[in-house]
ROMARFI-828024 format. One record per residue (C-alpha): residue number from 0; residue in one letter; z, y, x. Coordinates in nm, 3 decimals. Example, Ala and Ser with C-alpha at 12.3 -4.5 7.8 and 13.67 -1.06 7.14 Angstrom:
<nodes>
{node 0 'a' {0.780 -0.450 1.230}}
{node 1 's' {0.714 -0.106 1.367}}
</nodes>
This chain:
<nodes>
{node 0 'x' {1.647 13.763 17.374}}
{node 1 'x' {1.853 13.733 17.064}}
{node 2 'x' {2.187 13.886 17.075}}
{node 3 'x' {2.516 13.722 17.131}}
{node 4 'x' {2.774 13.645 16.894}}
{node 5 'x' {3.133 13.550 16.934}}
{node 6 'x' {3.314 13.323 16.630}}
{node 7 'x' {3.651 13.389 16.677}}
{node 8 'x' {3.863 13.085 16.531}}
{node 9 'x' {4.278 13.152 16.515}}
{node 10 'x' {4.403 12.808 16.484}}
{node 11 'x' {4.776 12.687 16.422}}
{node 12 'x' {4.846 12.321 16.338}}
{node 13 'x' {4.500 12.257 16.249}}
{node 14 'x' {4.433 11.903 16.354}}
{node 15 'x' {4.318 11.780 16.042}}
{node 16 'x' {4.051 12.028 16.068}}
{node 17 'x' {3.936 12.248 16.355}}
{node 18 'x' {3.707 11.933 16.465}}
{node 19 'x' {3.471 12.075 16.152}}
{node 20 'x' {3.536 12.388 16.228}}
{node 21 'x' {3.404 12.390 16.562}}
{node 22 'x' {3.129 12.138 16.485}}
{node 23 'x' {3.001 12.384 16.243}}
{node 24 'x' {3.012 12.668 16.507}}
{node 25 'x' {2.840 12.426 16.716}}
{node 26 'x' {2.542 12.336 16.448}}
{node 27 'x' {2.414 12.665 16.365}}
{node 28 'x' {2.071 12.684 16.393}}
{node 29 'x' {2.102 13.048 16.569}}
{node 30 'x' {2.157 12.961 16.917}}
{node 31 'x' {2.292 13.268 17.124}}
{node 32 'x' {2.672 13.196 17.031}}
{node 33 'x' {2.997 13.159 17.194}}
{node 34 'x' {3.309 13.041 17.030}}
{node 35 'x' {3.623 13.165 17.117}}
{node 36 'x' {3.962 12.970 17.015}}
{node 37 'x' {4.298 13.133 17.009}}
{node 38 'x' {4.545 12.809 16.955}}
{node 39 'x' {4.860 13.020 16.778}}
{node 40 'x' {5.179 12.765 16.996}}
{node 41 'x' {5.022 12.477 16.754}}
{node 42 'x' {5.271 12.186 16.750}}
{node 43 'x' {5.060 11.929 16.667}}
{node 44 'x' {4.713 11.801 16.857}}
{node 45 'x' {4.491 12.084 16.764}}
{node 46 'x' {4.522 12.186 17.161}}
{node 47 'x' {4.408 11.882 17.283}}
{node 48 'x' {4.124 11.863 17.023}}
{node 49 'x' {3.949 12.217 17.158}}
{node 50 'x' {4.051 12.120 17.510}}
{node 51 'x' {3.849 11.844 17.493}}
{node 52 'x' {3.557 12.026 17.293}}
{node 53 'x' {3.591 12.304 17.589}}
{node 54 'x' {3.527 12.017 17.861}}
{node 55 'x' {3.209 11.936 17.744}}
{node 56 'x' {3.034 12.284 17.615}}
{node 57 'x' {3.047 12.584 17.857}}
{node 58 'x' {3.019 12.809 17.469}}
{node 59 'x' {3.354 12.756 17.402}}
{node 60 'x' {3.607 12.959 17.505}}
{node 61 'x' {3.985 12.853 17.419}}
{node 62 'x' {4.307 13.062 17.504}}
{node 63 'x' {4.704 12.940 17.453}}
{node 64 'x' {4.942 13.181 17.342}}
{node 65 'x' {5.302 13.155 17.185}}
{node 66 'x' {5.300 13.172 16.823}}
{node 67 'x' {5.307 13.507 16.704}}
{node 68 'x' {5.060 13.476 16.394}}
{node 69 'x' {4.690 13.486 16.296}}
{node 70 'x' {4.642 13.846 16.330}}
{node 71 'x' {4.755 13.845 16.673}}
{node 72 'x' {4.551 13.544 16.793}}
{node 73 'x' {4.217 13.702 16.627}}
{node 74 'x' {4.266 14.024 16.807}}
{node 75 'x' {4.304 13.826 17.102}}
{node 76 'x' {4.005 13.689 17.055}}
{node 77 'x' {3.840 14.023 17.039}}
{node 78 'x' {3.958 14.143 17.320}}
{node 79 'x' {3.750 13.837 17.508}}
{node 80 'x' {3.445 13.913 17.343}}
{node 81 'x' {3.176 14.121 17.511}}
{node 82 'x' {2.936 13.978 17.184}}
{node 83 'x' {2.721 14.212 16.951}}
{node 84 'x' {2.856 14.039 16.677}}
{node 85 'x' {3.169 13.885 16.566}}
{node 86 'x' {3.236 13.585 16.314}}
{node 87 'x' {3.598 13.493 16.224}}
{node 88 'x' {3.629 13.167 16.112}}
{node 89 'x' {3.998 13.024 16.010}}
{node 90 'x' {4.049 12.664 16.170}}
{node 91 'x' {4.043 12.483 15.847}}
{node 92 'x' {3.732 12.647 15.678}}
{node 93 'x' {3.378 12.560 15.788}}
{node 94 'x' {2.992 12.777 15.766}}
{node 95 'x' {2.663 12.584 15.726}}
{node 96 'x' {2.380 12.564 15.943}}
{node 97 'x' {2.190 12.906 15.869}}
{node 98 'x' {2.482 13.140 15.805}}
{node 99 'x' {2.475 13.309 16.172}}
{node 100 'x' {2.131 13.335 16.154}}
{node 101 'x' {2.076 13.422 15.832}}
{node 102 'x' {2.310 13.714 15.841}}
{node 103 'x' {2.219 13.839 16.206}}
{node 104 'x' {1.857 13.854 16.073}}
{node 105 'x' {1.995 14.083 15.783}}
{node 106 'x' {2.251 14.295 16.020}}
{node 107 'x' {1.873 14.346 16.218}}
{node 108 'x' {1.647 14.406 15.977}}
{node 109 'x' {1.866 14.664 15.739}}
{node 110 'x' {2.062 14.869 16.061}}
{node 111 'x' {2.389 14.713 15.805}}
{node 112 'x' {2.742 14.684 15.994}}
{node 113 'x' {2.886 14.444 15.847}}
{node 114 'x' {2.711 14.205 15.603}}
{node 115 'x' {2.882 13.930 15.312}}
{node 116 'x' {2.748 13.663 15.138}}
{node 117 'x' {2.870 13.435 14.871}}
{node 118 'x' {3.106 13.133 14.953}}
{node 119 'x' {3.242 12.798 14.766}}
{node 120 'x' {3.561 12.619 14.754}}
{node 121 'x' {3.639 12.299 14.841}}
{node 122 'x' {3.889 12.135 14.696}}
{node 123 'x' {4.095 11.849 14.881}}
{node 124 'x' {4.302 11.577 14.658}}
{node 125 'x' {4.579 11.419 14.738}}
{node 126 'x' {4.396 11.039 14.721}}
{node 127 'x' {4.166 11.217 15.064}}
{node 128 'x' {3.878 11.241 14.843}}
{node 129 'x' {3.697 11.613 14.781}}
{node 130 'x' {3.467 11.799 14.609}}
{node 131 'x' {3.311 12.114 14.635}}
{node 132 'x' {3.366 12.429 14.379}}
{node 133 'x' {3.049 12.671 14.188}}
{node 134 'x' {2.990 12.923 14.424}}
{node 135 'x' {3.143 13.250 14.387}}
{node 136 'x' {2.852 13.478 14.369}}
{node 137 'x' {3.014 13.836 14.537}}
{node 138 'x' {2.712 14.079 14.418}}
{node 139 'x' {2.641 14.417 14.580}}
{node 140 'x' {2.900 14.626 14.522}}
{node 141 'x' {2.861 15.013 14.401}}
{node 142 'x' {3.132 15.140 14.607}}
{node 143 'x' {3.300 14.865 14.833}}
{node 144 'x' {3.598 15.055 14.902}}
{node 145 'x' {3.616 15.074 14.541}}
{node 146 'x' {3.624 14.697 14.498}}
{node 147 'x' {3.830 14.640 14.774}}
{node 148 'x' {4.098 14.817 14.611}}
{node 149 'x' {4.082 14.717 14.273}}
{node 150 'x' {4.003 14.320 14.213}}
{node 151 'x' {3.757 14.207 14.380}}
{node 152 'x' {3.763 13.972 14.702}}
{node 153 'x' {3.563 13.802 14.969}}
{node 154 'x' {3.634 13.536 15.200}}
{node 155 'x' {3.712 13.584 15.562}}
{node 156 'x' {3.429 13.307 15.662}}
{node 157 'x' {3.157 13.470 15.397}}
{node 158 'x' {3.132 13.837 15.609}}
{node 159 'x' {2.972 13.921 15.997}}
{node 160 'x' {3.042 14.158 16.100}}
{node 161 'x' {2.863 14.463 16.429}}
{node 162 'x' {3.141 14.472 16.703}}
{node 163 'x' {3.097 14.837 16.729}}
{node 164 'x' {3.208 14.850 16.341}}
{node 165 'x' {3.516 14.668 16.465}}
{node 166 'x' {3.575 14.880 16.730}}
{node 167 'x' {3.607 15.223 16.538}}
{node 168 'x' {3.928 15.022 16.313}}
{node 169 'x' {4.230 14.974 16.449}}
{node 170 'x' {4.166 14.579 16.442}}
{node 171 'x' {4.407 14.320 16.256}}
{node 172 'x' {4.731 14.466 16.158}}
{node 173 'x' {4.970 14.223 16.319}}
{node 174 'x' {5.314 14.360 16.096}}
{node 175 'x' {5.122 14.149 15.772}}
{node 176 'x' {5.203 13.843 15.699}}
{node 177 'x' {4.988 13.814 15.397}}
{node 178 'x' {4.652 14.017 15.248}}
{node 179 'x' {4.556 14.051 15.638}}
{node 180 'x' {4.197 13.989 15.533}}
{node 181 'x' {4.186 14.236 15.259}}
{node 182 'x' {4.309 14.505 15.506}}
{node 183 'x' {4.100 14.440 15.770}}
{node 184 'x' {3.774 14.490 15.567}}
{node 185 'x' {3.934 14.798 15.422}}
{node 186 'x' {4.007 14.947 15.763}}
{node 187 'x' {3.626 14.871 15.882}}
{node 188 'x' {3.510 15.023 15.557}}
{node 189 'x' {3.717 15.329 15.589}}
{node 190 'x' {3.603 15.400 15.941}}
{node 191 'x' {3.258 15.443 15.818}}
{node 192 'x' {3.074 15.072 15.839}}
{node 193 'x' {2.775 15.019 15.615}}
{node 194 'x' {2.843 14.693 15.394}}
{node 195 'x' {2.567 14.539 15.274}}
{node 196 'x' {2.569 14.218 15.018}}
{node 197 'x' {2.297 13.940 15.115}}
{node 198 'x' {2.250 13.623 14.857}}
{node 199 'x' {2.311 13.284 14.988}}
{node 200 'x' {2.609 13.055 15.025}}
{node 201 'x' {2.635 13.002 15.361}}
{node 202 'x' {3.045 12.929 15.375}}
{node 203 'x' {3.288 12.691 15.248}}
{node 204 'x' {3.660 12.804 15.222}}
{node 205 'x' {3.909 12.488 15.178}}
{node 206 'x' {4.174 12.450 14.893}}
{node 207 'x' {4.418 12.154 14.943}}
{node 208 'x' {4.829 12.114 14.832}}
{node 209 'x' {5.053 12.403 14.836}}
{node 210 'x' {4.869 12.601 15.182}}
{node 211 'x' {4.803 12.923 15.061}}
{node 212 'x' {5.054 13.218 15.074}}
{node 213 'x' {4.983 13.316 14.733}}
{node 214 'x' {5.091 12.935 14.606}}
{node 215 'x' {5.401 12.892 14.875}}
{node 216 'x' {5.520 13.254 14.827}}
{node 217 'x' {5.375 13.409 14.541}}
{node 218 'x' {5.657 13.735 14.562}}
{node 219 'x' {5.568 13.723 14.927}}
{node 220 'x' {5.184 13.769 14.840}}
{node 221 'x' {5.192 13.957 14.587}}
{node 222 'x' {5.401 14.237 14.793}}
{node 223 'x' {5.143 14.208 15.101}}
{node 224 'x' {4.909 14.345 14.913}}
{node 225 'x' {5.119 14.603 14.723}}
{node 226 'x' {5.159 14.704 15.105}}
{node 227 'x' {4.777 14.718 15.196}}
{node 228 'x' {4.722 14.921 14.891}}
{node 229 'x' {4.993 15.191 14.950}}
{node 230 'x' {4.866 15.178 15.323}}
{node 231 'x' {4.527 15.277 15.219}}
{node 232 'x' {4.618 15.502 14.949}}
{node 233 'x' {4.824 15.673 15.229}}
{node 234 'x' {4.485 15.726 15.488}}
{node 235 'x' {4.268 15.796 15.181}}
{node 236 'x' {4.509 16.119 15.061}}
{node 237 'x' {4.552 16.205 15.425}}
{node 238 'x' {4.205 16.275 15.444}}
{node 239 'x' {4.133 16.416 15.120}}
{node 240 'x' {3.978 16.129 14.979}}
{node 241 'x' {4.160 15.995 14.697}}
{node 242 'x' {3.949 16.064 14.424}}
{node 243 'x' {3.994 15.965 14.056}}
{node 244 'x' {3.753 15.680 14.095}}
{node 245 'x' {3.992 15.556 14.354}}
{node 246 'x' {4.307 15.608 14.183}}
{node 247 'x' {4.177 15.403 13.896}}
{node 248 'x' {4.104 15.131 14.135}}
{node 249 'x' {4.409 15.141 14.313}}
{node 250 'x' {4.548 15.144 13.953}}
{node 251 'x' {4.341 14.803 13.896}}
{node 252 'x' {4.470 14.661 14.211}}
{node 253 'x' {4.880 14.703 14.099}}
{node 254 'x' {4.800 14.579 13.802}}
{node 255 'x' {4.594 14.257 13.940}}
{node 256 'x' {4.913 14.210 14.103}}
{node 257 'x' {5.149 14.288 13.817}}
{node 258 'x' {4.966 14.002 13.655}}
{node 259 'x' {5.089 13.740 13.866}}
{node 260 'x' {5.376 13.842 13.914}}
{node 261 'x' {5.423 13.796 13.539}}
{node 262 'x' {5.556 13.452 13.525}}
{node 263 'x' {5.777 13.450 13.883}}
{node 264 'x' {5.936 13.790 13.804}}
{node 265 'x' {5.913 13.956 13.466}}
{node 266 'x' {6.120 14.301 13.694}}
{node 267 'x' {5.867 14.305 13.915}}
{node 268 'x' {5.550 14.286 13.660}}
{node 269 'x' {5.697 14.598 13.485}}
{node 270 'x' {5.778 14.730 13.841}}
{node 271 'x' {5.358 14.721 13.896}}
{node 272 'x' {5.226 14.821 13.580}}
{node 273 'x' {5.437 15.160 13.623}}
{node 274 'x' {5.265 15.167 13.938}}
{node 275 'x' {4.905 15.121 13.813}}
{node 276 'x' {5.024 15.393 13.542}}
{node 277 'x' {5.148 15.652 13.795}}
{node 278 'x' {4.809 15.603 13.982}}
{node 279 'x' {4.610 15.638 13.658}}
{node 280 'x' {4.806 15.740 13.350}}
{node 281 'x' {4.504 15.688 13.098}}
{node 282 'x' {4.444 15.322 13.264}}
{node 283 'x' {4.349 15.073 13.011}}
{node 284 'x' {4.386 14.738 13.206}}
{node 285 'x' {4.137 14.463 13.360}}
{node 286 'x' {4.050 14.283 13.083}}
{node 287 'x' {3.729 14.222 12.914}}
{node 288 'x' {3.871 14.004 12.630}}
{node 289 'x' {3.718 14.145 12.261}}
{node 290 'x' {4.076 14.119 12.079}}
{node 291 'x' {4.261 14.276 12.375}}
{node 292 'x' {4.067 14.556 12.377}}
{node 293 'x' {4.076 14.596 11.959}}
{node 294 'x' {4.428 14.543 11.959}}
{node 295 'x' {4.464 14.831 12.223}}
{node 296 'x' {4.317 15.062 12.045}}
{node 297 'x' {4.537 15.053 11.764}}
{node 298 'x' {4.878 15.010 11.925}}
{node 299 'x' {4.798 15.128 12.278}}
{node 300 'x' {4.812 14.974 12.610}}
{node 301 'x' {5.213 14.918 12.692}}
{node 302 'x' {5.215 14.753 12.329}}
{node 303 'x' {4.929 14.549 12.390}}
{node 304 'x' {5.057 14.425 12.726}}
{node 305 'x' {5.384 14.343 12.555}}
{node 306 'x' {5.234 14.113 12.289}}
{node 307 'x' {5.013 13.918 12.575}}
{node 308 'x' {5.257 13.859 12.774}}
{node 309 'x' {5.515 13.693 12.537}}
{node 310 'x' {5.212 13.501 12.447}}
{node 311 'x' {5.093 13.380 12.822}}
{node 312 'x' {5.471 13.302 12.873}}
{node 313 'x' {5.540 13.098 12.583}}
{node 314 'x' {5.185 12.933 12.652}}
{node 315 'x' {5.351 12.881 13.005}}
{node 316 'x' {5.598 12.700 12.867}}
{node 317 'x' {5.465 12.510 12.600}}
{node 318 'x' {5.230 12.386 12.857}}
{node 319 'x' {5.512 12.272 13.057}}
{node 320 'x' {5.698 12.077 12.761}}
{node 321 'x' {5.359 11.907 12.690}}
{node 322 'x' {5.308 11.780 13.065}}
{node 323 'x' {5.679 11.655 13.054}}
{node 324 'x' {5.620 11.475 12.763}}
{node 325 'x' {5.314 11.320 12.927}}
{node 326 'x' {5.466 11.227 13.232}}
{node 327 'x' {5.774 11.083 13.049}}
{node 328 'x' {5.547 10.885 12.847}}
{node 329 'x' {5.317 10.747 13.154}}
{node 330 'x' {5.682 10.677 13.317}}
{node 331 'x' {5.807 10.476 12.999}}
{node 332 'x' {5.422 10.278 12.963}}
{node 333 'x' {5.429 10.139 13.338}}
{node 334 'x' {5.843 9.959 13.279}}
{node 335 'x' {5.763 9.635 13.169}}
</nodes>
């Protein structure tokens, strides 16, 4: 008999979309699933919507509890699960068809614990219609720990993950508010889990207004994962583990951040970069731009990163000037 899995779906206000959601749960072609819903005190419907899916399929599984965030609600959720493997699967993404079974096969076939595949966007306009993004091809990573703290990403919905993996991490940390995702992975990975890259898109992560953390509260974002990193840097020196190859990541990872912070708080990009310096004093930067990299070698890195900046802010705000312009101009061509 195949082994269970558990899709564990946080949801909070989710009206507009947990219906997909679960109807993708509910369309997998791998059969042996249950699908456990933590509703997070939603104000709106979304309660009544998985009630009523609950009434009619003995797989789901739904819970109430006051709002006290997503973290919370997904380790609620695997607390109920007795499964071999666990999904998590935010309320407004979706998965296709063959992702569970695509990815259980792998977890089977390679003894992997946790397995991650590439995902899409899909991008929601403000006229309701949509369209779907390239697909963001992840690769096999060298060293994922690596990645994970330097610049690269996956989606939540894109990973599956052995509960036993789970198990040995301390779950999701409920004190962040933002980066959540990026520290859970990094827990699992630092507990020992074997993470293994599989081709395929099999999962489809939603972009629509002003939702995201990073786009409502870029300082807010930007410092959740400042936190995750010095959290990790902390474990990694505790156990004698923070080797140059990490501290150069880490390094990458401050000054990923330092990036965006660039045009919301010019204090707080200079704040970074002396943090990606202090981790790695000889680091050179993220870019793979020709003329950066010419230009750096003749008046150094701080110099360089001087010069680029001015530039990306005045492009900032040239940009700006020009939409204005346009706008004023559309304004002035509709008065009769």
């Amino acid at each position: 008999m195949s082994k269970l899995v558990s899709i564990i779906i946080p949801c909070y206000n989710a009206s507009r979309w947990i219906t997909e959601a679960i109807d993708s749960c509910l369309h997998q072609t791998y059969s042996n699933i249950e699908i456990i819903i933590i509703d997070d005190g939603s104000t709106d419907n979304s309660l009544e919507i998985i009630q009523s899916y609950a009434a009619k399929n003995n797989h789901i599984i739904w819970r109430h509890i006051p709002h006290t965030g997503g973290n919370h609600a997904r380790n609620v959720g695997l607390s109920l699960s007795q499964a071999e493997y666990i999904q998590f699967l935010d309320a407004d993404d979706y998965i296709l068809p063959e992702k569970i079974k695509h990815q259980v096969n792998f977890l089977e076939s390679t003894g992997a614990d946790v397995v991650y595949g590439d995902w899409c966007h899909q991008y929601h306009y403000n006229n309701g219609s949509y369209k779907l993004g390239d697909t963001k091809t992840t690769g096999q990573q060298t060293d994922i720990l690596e990645s994970l703290l330097g610049t690269w990403w996956v989606a939540v919905a894109a990973l599956l993950y052995r509960h036993e993996a789970i198990k040995k991490s301390v779950g999701w940390d409920e004190t962040l508010s933002t980066a959540q995702d990026r520290d859970f992975i990094i827990s699992v990975v630092m507990c020992g889990a074997l993470v293994m890259y599989q081709p395929g898109c099999y999962s489809i992560y939603r972009r629509y207004g002003n939702v995201t953390v990073s786009t409502v509260s870029r300082p807010r974002w930007i410092m959740g994962h400042c936190l995750v990193l010095e959290k990790a840097e902390r474990k990694l020196a505790q156990n004698k583990r923070l080797s140059n190859n990490y501290r150069r990541a880490l390094a990458a990872g401050y000054f990923d951040m330092a990036r965006y912070a660039l045009f919301e708080d010019y204090s707080l990009y200079l704040k970074l970069l002396d943090a990606a310096l202090k981790r790695c004093p000889d680091f050179q930067g993220n870019s793979k731009n020709g003329i950066y990299h010419r230009l750096r070698a003749i008046i150094g890195f701080r110099r360089t990163e001087k010069i680029v900046c001015l530039i990306l802010i005045a492009k900032k705000y040239l940009n700006s000037i020009i939409e204005t312009f346009a706008s004023l101009k559309t304004i002035s061509g509709a008065i009769p």
